[in-house]
MDAnalysis code that builds the backbone (N, CA, C; Angstrom):
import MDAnalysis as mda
import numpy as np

u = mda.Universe.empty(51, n_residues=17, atom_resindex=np.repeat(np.arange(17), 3), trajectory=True)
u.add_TopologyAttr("name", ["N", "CA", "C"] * 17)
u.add_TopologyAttr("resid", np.arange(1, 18))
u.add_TopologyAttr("resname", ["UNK", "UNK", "UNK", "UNK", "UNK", "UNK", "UNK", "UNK", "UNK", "UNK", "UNK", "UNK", "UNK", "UNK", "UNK", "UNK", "UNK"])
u.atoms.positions = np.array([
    [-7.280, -6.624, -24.634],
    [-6.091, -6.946, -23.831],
    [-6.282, -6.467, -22.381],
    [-6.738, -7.598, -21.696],
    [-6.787, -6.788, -20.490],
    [-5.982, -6.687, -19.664],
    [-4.911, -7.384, -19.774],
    [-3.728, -7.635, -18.664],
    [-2.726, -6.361, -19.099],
    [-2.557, -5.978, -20.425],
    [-2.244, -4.337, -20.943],
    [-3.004, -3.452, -19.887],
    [-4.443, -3.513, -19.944],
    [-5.113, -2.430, -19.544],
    [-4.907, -2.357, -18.263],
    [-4.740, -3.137, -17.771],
    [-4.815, -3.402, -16.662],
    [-3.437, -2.783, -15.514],
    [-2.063, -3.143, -16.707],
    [-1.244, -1.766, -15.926],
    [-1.188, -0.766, -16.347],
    [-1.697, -0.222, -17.593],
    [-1.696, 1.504, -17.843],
    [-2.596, 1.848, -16.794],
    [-4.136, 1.165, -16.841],
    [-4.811, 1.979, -15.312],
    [-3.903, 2.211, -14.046],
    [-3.148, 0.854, -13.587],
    [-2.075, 0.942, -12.540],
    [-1.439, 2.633, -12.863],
    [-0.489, 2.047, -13.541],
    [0.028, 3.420, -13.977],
    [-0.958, 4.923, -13.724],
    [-1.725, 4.912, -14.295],
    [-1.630, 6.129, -14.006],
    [-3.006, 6.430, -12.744],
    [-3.283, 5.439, -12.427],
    [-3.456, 5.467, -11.218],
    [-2.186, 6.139, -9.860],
    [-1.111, 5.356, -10.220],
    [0.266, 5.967, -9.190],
    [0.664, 7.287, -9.701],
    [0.687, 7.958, -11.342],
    [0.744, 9.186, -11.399],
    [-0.350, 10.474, -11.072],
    [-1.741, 9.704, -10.829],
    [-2.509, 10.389, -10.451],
    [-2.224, 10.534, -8.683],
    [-2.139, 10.341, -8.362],
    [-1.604, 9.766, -6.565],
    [-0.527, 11.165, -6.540],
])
């Protein structure tokens, strides 16, 4: 599922930030 994966990375991409 990459369109899933694709906003958990988002995600915690902005909580890593």
């Amino acid at each position: 599922m990459p369109f899933w994966t694709n906003v958990t990375t988002a995600i915690v991409c902005v909580r890593v930030s």
